[in-house]
SEDO-838685 format. One record per residue (C-alpha): x, z, y; residue in three letters; residue number from 1. Coordinates in nm, 2 decimals, always signed. Layout:
// SEDO-838685
- xx,zz,yy,aa,i
- X,Z,Y,ALA,NUM $
...
// end
This chain:
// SEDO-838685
- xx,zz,yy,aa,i
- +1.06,-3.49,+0.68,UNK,1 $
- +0.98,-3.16,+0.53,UNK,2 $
- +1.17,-2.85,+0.65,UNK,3 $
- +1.38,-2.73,+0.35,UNK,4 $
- +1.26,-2.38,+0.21,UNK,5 $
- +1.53,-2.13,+0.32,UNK,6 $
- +1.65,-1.89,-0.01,UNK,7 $
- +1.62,-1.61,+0.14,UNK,8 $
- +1.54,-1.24,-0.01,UNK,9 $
- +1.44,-1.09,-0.31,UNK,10 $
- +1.07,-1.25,-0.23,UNK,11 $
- +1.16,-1.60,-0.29,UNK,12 $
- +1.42,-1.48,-0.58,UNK,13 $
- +1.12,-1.31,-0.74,UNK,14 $
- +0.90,-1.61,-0.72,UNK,15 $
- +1.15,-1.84,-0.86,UNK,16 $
- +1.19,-1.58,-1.10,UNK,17 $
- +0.83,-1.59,-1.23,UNK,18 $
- +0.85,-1.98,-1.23,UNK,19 $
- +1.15,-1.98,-1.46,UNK,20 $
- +0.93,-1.76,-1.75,UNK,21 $
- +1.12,-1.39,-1.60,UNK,22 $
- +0.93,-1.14,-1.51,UNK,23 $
- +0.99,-1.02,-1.22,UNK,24 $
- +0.80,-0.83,-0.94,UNK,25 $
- +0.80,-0.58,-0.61,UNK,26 $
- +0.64,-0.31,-0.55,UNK,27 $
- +0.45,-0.30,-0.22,UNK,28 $
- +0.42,+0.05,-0.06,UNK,29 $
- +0.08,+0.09,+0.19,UNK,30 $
- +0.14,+0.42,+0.37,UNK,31 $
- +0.24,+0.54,+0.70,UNK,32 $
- +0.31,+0.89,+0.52,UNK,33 $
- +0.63,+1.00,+0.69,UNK,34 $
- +0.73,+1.22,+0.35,UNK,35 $
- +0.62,+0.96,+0.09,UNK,36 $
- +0.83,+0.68,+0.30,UNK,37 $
- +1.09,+0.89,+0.25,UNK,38 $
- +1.04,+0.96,-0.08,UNK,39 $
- +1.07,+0.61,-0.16,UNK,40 $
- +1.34,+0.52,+0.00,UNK,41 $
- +1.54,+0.80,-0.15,UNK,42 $
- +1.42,+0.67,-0.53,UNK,43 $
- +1.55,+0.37,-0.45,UNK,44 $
- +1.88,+0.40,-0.21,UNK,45 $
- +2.10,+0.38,-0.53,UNK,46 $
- +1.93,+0.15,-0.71,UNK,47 $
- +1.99,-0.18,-0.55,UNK,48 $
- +1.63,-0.31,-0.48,UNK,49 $
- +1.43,-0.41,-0.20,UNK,50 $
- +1.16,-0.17,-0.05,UNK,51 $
- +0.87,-0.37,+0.07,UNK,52 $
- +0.67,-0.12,+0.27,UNK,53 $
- +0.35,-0.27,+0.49,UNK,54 $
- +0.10,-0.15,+0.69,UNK,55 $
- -0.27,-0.29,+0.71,UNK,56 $
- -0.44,-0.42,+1.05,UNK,57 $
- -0.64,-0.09,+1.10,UNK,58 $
- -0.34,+0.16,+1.03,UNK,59 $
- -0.12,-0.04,+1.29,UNK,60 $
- -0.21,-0.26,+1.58,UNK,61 $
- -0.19,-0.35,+1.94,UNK,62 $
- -0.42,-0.08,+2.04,UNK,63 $
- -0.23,+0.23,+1.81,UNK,64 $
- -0.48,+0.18,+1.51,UNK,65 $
- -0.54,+0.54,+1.34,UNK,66 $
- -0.20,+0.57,+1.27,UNK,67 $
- -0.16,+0.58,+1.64,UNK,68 $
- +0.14,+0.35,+1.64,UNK,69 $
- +0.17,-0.04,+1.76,UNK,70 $
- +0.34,-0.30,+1.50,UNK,71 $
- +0.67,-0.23,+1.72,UNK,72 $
- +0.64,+0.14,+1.62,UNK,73 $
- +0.61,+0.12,+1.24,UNK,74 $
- +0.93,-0.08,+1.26,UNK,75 $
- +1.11,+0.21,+1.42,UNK,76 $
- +0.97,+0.43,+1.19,UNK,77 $
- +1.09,+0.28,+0.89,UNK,78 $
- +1.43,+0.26,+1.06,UNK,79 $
- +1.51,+0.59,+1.16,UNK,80 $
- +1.37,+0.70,+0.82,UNK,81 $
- +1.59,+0.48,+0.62,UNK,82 $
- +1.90,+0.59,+0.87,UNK,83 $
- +1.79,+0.97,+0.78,UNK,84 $
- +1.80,+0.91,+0.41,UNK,85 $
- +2.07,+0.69,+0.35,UNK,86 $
- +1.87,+0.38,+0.29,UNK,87 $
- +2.07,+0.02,+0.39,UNK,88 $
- +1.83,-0.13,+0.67,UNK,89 $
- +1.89,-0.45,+0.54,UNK,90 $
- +1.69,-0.40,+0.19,UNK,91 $
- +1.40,-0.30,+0.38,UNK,92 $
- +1.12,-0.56,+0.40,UNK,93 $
- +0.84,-0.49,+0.66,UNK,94 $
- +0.46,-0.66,+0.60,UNK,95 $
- +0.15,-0.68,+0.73,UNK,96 $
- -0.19,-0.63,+0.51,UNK,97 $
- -0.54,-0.75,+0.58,UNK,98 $
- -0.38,-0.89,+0.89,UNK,99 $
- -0.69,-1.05,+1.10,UNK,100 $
- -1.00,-0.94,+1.27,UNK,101 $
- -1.15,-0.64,+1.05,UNK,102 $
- -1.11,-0.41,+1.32,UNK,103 $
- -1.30,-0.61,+1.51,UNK,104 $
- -1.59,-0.79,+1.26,UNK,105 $
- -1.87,-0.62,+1.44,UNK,106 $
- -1.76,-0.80,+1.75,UNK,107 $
- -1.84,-1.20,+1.74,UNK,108 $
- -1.56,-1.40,+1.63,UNK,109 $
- -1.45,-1.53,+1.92,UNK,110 $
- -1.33,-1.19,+2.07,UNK,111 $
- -1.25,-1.08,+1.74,UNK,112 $
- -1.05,-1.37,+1.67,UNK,113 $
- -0.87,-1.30,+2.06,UNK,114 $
- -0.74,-0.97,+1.95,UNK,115 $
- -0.64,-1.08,+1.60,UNK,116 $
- -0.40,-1.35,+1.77,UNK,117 $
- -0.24,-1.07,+1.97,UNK,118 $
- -0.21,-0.86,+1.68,UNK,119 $
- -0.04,-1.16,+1.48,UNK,120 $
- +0.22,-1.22,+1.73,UNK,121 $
- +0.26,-0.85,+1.80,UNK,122 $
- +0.35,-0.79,+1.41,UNK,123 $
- +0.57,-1.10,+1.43,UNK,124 $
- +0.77,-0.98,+1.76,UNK,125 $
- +0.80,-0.64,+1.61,UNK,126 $
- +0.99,-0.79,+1.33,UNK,127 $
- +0.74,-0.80,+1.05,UNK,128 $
- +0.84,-1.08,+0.77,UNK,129 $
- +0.55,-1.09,+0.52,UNK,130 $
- +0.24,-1.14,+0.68,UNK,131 $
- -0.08,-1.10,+0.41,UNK,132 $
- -0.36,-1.33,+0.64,UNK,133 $
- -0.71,-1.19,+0.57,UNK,134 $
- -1.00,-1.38,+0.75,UNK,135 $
- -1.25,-1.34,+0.49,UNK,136 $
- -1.47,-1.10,+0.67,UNK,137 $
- -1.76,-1.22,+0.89,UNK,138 $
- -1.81,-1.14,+1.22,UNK,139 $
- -2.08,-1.03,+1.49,UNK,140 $
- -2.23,-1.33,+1.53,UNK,141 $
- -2.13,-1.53,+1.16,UNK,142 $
- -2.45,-1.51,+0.92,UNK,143 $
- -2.51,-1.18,+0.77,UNK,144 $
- -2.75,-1.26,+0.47,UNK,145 $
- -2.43,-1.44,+0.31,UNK,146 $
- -2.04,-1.44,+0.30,UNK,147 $
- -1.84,-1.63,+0.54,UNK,148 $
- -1.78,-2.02,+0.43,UNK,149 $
- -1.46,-2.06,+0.25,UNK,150 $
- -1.40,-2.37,+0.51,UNK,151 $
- -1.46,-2.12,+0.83,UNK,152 $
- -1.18,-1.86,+0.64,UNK,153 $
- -0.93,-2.12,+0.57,UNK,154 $
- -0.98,-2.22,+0.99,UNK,155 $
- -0.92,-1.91,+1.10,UNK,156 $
- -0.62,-1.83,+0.85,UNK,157 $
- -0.46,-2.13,+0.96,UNK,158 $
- -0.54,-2.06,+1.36,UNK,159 $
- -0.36,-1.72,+1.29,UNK,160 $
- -0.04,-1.84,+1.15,UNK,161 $
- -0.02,-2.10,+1.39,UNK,162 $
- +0.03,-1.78,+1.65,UNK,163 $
- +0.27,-1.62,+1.44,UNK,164 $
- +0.51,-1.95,+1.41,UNK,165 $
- +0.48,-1.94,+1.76,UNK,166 $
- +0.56,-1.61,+1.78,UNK,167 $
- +0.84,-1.63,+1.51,UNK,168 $
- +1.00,-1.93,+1.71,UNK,169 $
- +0.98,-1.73,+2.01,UNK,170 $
- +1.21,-1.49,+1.84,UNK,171 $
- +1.52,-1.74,+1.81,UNK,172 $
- +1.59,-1.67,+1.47,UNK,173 $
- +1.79,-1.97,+1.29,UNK,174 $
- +1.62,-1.90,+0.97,UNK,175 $
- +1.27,-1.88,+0.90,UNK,176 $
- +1.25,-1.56,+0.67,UNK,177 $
- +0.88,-1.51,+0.80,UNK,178 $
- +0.64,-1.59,+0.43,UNK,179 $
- +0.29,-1.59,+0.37,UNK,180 $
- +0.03,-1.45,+0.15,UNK,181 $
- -0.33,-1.57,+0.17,UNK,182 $
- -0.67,-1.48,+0.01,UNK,183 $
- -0.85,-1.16,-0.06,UNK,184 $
- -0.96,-0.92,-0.32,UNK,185 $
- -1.32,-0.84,-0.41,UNK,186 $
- -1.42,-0.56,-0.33,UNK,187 $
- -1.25,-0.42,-0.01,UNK,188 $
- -0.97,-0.23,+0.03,UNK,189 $
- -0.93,+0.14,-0.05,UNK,190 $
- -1.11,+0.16,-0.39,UNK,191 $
- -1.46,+0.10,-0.49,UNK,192 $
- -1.72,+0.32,-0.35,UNK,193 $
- -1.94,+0.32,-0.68,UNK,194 $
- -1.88,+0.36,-1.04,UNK,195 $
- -1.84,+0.02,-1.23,UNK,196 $
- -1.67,+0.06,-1.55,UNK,197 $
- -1.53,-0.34,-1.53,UNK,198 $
- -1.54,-0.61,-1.31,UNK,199 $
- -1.53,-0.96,-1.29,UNK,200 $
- -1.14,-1.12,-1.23,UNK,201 $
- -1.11,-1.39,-0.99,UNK,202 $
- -1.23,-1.73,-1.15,UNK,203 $
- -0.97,-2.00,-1.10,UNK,204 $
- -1.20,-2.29,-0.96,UNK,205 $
- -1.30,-2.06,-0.67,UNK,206 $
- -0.92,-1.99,-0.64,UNK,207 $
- -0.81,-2.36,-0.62,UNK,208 $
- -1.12,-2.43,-0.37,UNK,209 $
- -0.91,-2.15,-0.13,UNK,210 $
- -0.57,-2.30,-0.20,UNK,211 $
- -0.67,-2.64,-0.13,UNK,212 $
- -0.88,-2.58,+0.16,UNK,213 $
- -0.65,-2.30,+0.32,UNK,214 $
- -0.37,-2.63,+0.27,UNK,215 $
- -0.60,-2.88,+0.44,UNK,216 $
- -0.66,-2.63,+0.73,UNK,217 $
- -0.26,-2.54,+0.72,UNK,218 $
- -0.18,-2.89,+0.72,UNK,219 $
- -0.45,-3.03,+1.01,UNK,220 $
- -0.27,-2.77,+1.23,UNK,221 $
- +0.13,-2.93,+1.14,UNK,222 $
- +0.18,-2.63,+0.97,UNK,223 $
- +0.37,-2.80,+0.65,UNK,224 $
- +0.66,-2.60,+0.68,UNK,225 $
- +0.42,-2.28,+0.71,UNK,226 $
- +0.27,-2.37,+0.41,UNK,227 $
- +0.60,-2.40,+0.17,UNK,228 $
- +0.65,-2.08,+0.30,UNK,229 $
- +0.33,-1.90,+0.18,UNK,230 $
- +0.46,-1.71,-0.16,UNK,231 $
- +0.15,-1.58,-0.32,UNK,232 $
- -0.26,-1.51,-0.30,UNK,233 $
- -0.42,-1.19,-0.35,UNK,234 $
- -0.69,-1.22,-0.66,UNK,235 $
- -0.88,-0.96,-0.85,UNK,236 $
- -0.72,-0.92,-1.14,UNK,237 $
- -1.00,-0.66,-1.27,UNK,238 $
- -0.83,-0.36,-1.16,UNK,239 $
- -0.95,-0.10,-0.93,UNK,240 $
- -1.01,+0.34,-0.85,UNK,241 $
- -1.31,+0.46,-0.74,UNK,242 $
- -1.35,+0.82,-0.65,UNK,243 $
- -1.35,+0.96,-1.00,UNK,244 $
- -1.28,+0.64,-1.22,UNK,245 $
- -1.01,+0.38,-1.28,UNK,246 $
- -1.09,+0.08,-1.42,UNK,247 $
- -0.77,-0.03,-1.63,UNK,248 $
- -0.61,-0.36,-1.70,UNK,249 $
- -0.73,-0.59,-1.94,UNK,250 $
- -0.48,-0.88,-2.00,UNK,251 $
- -0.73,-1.11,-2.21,UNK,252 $
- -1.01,-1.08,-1.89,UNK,253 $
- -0.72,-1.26,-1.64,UNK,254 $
- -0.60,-1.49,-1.95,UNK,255 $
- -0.74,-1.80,-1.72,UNK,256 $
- -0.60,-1.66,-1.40,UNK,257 $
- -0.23,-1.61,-1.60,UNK,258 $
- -0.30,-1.97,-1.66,UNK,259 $
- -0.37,-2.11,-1.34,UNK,260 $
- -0.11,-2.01,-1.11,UNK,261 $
- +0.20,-2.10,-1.40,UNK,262 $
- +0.09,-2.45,-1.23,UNK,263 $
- +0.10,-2.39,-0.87,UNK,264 $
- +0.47,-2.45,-0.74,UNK,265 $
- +0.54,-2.20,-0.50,UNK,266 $
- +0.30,-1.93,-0.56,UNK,267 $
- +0.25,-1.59,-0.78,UNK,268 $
- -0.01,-1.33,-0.73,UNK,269 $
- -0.05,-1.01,-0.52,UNK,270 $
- -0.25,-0.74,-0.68,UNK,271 $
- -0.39,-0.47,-0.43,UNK,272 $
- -0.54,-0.18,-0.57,UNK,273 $
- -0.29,-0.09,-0.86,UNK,274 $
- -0.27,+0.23,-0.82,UNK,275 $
- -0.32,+0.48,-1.10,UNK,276 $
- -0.26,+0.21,-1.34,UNK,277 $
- -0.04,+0.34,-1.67,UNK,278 $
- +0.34,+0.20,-1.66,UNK,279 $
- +0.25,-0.05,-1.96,UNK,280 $
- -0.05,-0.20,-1.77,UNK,281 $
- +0.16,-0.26,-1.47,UNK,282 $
- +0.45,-0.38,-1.65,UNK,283 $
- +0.19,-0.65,-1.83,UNK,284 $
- +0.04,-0.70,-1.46,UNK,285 $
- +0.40,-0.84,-1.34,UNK,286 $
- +0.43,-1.05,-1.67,UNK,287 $
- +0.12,-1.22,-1.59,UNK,288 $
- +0.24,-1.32,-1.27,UNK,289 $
- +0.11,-1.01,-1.08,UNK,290 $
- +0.42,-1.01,-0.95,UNK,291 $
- +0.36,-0.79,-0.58,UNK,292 $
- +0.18,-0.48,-0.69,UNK,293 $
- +0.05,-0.28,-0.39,UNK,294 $
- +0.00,+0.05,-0.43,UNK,295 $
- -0.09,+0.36,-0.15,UNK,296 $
- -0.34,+0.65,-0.22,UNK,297 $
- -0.16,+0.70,-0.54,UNK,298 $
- +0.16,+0.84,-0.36,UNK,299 $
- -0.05,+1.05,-0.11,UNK,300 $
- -0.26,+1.18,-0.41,UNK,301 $
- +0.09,+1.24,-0.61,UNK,302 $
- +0.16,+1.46,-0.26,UNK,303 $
- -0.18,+1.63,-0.21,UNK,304 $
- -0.13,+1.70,-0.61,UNK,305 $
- +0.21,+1.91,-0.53,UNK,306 $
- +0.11,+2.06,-0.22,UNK,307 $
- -0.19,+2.18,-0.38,UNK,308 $
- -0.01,+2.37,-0.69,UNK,309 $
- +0.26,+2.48,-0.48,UNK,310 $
- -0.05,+2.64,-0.31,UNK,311 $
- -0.19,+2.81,-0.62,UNK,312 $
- +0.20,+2.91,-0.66,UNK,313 $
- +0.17,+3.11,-0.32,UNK,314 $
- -0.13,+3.27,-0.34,UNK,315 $
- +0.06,+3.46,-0.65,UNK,316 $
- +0.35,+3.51,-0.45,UNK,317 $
- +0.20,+3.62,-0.14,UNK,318 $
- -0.17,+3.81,-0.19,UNK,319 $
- -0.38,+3.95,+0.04,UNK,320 $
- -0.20,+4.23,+0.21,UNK,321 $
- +0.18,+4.08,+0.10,UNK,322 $
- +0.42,+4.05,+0.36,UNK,323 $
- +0.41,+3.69,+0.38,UNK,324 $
- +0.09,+3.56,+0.52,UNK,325 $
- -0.03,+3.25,+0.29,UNK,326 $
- -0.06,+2.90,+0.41,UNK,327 $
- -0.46,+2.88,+0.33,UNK,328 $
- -0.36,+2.50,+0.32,UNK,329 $
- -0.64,+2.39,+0.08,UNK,330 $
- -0.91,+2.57,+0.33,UNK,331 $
- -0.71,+2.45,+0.65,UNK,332 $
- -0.70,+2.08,+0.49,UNK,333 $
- -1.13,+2.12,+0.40,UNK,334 $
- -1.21,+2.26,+0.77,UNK,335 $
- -0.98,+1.97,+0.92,UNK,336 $
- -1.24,+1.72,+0.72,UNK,337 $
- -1.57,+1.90,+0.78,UNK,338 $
- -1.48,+1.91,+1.16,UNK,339 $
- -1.36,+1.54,+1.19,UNK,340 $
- -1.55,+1.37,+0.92,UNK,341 $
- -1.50,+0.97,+1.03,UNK,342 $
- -1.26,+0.93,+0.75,UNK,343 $
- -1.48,+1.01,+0.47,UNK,344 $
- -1.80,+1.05,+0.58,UNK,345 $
- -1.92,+0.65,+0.50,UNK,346 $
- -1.72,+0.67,+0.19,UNK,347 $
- -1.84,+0.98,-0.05,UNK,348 $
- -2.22,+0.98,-0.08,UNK,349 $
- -2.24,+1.27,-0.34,UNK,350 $
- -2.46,+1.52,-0.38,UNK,351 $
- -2.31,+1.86,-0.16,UNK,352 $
- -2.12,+1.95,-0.47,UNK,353 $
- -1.98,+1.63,-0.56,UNK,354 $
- -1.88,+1.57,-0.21,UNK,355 $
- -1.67,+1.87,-0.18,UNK,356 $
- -1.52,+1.81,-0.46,UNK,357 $
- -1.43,+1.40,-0.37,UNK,358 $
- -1.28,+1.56,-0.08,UNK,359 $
- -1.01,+1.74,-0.24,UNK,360 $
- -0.97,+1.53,-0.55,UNK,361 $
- -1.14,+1.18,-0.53,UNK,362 $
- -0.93,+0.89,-0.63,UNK,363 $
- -0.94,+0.75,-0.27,UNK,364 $
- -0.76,+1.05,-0.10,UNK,365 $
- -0.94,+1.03,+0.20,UNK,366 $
- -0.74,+1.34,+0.27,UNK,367 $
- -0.47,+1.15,+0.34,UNK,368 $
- -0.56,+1.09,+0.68,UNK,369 $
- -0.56,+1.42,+0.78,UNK,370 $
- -0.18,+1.54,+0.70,UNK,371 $
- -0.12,+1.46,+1.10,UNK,372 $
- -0.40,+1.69,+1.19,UNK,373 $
- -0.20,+1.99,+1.42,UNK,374 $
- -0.37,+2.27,+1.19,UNK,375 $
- -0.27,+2.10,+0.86,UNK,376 $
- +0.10,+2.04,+0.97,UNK,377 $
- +0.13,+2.42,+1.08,UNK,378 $
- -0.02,+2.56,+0.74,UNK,379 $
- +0.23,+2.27,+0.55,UNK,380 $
- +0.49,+2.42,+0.71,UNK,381 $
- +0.41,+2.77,+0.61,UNK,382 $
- +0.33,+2.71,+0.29,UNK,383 $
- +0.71,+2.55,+0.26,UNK,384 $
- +0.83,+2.86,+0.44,UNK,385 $
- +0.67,+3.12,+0.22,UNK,386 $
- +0.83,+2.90,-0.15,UNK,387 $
- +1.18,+2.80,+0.03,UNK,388 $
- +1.29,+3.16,+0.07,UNK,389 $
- +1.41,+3.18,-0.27,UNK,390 $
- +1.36,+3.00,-0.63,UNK,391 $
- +0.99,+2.94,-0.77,UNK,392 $
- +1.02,+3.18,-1.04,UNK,393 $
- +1.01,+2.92,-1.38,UNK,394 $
- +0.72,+3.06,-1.53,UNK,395 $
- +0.45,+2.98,-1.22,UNK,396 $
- +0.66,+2.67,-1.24,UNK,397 $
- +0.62,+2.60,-1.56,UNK,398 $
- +0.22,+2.72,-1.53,UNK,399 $
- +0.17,+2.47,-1.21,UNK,400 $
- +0.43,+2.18,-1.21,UNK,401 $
- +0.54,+2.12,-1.58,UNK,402 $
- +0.68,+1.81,-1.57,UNK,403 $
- +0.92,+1.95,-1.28,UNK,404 $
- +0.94,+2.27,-1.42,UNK,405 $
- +1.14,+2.04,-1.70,UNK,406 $
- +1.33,+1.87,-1.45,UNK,407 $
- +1.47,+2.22,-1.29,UNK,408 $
- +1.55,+2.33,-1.60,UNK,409 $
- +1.76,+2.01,-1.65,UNK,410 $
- +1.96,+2.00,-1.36,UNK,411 $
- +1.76,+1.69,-1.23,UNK,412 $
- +1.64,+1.86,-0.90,UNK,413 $
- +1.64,+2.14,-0.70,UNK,414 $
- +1.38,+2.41,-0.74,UNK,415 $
- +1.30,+2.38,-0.37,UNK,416 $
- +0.98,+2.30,-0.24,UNK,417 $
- +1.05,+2.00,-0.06,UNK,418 $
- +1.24,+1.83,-0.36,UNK,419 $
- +0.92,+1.95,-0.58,UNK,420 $
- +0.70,+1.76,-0.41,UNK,421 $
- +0.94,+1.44,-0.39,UNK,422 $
- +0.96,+1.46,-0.74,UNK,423 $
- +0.58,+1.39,-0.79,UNK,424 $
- +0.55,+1.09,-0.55,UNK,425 $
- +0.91,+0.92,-0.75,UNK,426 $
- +0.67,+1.00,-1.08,UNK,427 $
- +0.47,+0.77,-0.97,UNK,428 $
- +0.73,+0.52,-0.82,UNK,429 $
- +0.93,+0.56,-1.15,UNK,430 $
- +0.64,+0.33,-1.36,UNK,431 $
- +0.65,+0.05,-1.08,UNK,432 $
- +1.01,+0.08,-1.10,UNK,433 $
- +1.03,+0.00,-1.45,UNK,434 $
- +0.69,-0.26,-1.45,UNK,435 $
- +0.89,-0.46,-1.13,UNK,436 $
- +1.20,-0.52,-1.31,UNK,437 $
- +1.40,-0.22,-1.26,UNK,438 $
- +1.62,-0.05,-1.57,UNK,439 $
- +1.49,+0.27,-1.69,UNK,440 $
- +1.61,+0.53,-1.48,UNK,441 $
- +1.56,+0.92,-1.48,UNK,442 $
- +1.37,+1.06,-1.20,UNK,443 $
- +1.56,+1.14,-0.91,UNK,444 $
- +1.95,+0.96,-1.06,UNK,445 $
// end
């Protein structure tokens, strides 16, 4: 007999949601930014929503990733942030992205698919309870002139869960709240590298061919019970950044995909790559069943945006010769990128110009690796010296951050650097907010 879904969360709430004609949706927060993690969970501490927050198989893994922490130490970190700001524990839902072997695809499978077994049960033991299975990419020795065989993706999906029920038993929880997402977006994470101006949404016969097969391979394996638990599949619903474009949302394009998944029991959609989308074309993504909406460089650009004018705000309080040294943050941040270019360098292919000027503004935020860097971190911290001493005077406030200039003047927030630069990352939070379900809210109640 088949295991009984467990009700459990806002996920399966939202998914029944959907099913019953209600929009509903979450917003899914990809970043291991210490400030913007905060900054979400202080948006949202009074609001009585969930927080999804979830890191992707190359940020966080067994070996550190290039966030330099192991699945057990993203957990702890979104802890002991949510103690510091005042955010209940229990609201927070931890998940995994991409999870398989993309670290490893230019190893052959069979080591790759090793390490993305440890990985899987690693994420599970650490407490992770979405899990976003991505075994779309080929490996060392799969065939290059082609993509990998939808029958060989839904095997290796369905090998990984298998690990991670394992690994969730293993746990000796009395209710399963582990739940699934499968498929994959086209093109890869991050943003596109060129400049389309539209492309091409999933087409729902290839999307059926990877639900059923991705069943059958669930299924061979015993996996039923895994399989009522998987709660969405990641499509392209024709939205994506690229360094210097964003390609909007067109709700006619995805008319057949809206279509499709009203018939799959179960399931909604999960849309990577929202960010930068206006409110009203988010809010139309979760009434078409877009209903997890993942967004990350737009929160570190939202923070890069802040920092940046609070830097044009210093170098007026504090020129050459002043008694306050100035941060130089914008030239600290470009020399940390020149001198340690693998986090950009196979990503901007500009001219000279055009790169230098991707590095400080692109879409993308490559730059957002580099906030860790020692130099970087010193300079921040000067720079939030130098403003903290006393109030931004209104009229460079008004000149650099208008729409917080406003909010100052209103009482909102504090005319403090560090709430400044909140205030720009709960801008952005504010649309998904609203898109997912929320009740208007002023930024910052």
């Amino acid at each position: 007999m088949e295991q009984e879904k467990q009700p459990v969360s806002y996920l399966d709430r939202m998914v029944a949601s959907q099913k019953n004609g209600v929009p509903a949706g979450i917003t899914s927060i990809c970043s291991a930014h210490n400030q913007v993690l905060a900054a979400c969970m202080r948006f949202l501490r009074g609001k009585d929503s969930p927080l999804l927050i979830e890191s992707t198989c190359n940020q966080v893994n067994q070996y550190g990733g290039y966030a330099n922490m192991k699945p057990a130490d993203f957990i702890a970190l979104t802890r002991q942030i949510a103690e510091q700001t005042g955010f209940p524990a229990q609201r927070l839902i931890i998940g995994g992205d991409h999870i398989g072997p993309n670290v490893w695809k230019k190893e052959p499978a069979a080591a790759a698919m090793d390490k993305s077994r440890v990985l899987v049960r690693e994420y599970i033991l650490a407490g992770y309870q979405k899990m976003h299975i991505d075994t779309s990419m080929g490996c060392a020795d799969d065939p290059s002139d082609r993509s990998l065989e939808p029958e060989i993706i839904a095997e290796r999906a369905a090998d990984l869960v298998a690990v991670a029920e394992i690994a969730y038993k293993d746990l000796g929880n009395r209710d399963n709240y582990l739940r699934y997402v499968i498929g994959t977006e086209v093109p890869p994470p991050g943003g596109i590298q060129g400049e389309e101006e539209t492309l091409q949404p999933t087409k729902p016969g290839n999307l059926q061919d990877t639900i059923d097969l991705t069943r059958t391979s669930f299924y061979r394996r015993g996996l039923q019970s895994a399989w009522e638990r998987v709660i969405a599949v990641v499509v392209q619903p024709g939205v994506e950044f690229g360094d210097h474009i964003i390609i909007d949302y067109h709700p006619g394009a995805s008319a057949e995909l809206v279509s499709f998944i009203e018939n799959i029991d179960g399931m909604v959609y999960e849309a990577h790559s929202t960010d930068y989308q206006t409110p009203k074309a988010l809010s139309q993504l979760v009434a078409d069943h877009f209903a997890i909406l993942k967004v990350g460089p737009a929160l570190t650009f939202a923070f890069r945006e802040a920092v940046y004018a609070l830097a044009q705000i210093e170098k007026e309080l504090c020129p050459a010769g002043s008694e306050r040294v100035a941060s130089g943050i914008i030239s600290v941040l470009e020399e940390a990128m020149r001198n340690n270019p693998g986090f950009w360098q196979d990503h901007y292919h500009d001219s000279t110009a055009e790169i230098s000027l991707s590095l400080h503004y692109s879409f993308s935020d490559r730059i957002r690796y580099y906030w860790h860097d020692d130099s970087v971190r010193k300079s921040l911290k000067r720079l939030i010296g130098n403003l903290a001493k006393k109030p931004i005077p209104l009229p460079l406030l008004s000149q650099y951050l208008p729409a917080q200039f406003e909010r100052v003047r209103l009482g909102i927030i504090a005319n403090t650097p560090d709430a400044l630069i909140e205030d720009k990352i709960h801008e952005v939070l504010a649309g998904y907010h609203l898109a997912c379900g929320g009740a208007p809210v002023g930024l910052n109640n």
